[in-house]
C-alpha positions as CSV (number, residue, x, y, z in Angstrom):
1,X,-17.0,-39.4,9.5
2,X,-18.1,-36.5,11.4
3,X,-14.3,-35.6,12.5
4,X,-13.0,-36.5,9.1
5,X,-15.2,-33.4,7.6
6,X,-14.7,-31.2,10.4
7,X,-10.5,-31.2,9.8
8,X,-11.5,-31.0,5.9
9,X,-13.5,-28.0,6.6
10,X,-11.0,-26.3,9.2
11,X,-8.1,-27.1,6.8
12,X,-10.2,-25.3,3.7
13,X,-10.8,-21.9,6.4
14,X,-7.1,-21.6,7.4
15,X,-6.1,-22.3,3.7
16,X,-8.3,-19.7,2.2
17,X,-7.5,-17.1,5.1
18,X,-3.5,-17.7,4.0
19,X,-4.0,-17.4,0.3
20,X,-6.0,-14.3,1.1
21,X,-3.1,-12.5,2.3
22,X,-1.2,-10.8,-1.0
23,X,1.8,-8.4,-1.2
24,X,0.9,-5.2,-1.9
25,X,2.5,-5.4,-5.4
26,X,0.1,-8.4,-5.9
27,X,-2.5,-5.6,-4.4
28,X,-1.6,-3.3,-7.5
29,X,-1.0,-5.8,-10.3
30,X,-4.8,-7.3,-9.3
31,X,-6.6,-3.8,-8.8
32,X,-4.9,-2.0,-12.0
33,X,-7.0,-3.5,-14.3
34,X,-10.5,-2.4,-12.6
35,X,-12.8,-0.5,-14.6
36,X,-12.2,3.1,-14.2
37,X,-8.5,2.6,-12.6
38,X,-5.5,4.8,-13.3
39,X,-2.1,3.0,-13.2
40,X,1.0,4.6,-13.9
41,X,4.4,2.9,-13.7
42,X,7.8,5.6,-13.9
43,X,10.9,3.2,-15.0
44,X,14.3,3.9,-14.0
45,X,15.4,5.9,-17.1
46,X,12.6,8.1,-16.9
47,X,13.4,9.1,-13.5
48,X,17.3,9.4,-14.3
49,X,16.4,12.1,-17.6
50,X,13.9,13.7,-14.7
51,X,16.2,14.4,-11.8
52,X,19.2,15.0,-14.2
53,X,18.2,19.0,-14.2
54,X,17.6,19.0,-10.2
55,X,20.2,21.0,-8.9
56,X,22.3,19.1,-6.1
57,X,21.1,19.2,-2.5
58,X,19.1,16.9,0.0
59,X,16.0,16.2,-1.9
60,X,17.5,15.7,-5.5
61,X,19.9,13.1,-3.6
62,X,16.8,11.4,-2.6
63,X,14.9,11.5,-5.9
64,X,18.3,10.4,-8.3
65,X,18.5,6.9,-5.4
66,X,14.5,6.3,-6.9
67,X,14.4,3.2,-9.5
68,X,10.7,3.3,-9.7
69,X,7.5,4.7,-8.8
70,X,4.1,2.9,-9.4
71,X,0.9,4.7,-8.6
72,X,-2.7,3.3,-8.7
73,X,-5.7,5.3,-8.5
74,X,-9.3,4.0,-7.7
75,X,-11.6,6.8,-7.2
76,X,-13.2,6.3,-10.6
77,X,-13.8,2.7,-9.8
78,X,-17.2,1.3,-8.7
79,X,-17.9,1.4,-5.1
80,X,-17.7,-2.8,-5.1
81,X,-14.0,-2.6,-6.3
82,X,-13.2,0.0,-3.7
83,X,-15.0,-1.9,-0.7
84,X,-12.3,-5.3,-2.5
85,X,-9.9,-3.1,-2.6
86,X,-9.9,-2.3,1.4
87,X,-10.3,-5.5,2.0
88,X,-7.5,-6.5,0.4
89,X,-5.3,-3.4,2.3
90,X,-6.5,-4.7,5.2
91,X,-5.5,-8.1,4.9
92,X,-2.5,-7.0,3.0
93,X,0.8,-8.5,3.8
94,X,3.2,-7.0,5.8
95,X,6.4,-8.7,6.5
96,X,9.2,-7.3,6.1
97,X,7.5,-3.5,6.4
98,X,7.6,-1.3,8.9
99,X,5.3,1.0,9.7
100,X,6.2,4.4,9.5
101,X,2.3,5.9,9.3
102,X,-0.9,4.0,10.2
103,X,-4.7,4.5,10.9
104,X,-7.3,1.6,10.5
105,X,-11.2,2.8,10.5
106,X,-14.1,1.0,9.5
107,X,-14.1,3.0,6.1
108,X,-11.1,4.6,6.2
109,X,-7.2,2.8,6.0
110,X,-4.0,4.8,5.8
111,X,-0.2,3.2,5.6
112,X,3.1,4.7,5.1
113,X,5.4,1.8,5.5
114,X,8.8,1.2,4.4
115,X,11.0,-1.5,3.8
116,X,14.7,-0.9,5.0
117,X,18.2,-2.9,4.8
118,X,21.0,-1.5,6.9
119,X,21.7,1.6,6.0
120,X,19.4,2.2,2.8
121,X,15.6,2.7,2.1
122,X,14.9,0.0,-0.3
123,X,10.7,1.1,-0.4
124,X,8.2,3.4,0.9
125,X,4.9,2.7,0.2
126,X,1.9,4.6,1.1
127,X,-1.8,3.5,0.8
128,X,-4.7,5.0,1.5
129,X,-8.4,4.1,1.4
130,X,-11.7,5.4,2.3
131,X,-14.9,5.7,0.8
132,X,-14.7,7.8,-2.2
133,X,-10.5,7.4,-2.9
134,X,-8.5,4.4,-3.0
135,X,-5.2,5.1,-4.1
136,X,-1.6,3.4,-3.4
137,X,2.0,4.3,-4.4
138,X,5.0,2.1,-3.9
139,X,8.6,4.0,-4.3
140,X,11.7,1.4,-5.1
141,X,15.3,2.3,-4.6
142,X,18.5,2.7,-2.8
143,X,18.0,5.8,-0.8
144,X,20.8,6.6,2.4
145,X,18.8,7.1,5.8
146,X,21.3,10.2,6.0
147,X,19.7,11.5,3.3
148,X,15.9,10.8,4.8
149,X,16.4,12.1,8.3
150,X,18.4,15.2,6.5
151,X,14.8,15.6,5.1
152,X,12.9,14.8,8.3
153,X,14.8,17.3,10.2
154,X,15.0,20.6,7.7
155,X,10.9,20.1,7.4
156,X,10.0,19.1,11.1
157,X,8.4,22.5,12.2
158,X,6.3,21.6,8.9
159,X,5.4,18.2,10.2
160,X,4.8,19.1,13.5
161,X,1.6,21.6,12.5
């Protein structure tokens, strides 16, 4: 009997450790409705009428290959959503990512990781979280990696200091 509760117990650890790990658009769609959160979600067509006036170049190719942005903001949240809220960043899952940008401290979690298919960007997503900001942004699109190392490399002497 002894054996029979210690697999039932071991089974409800590793179950509850897997269901624990969420994508971070579960992360956003769970945290967005926190007292005191800011959640903005830019469709497609808003974007398109926005970048229409950009005149052509580098960056405007970058910002017209956007579909959406969605930005969540915590900072006005109460410190027991923020402390959930690293929690779930740092249990966040990854697959399929990589990471581009990362720093893991006891109060303090930074992540710029994007998510890539041959030759095209399909997301960048950056999240950061420390004590008194909590915020995470998640770009979706079909940007060229021309177009982002273009970028990279007119701006590395600014990246660099």
């Amino acid at each position: 009997m002894k054996h029979y509760f210690s697999v039932v117990l071991v089974c409800a650890f590793l179950f509850a450790g897997c269901s624990s790990s969420k994508t971070y658009s579960d992360i956003i769609n769970d945290f967005r409705q926190a007292d005191g959160s800011e959640y903005v979600s830019i469709p497609t067509a808003l974007l398109k009428a926005g970048t229409a006036m950009l005149p052509k170049g580098d960056i405007s190719d970058i910002a017209r290959s956007i579909n959406s942005v969605r930005i969540l903001n915590l900072s006005n949240c109460s410190d027991r959503v923020k402390k959930r809220f690293i929690h779930a960043l740092s249990n966040a899952n990854d697959t399929g990512y990589e990471p581009f940008v990362s720093t893991n401290g006891k109060y303090e979690q930074t992540r710029v990781l994007t998510r890539s298919d041959d030759d095209y960007v399909r997301e960048i997503l950056i999240a950061s979280a420390e004590y008194g900001s909590c915020d995470i942004v998640q770009v979706m699109g079909k940007i060229k990696m021309e177009d982002v190392q273009k970028v990279i490399d007119a701006n590395i002497d600014k990246i660099r200091r």
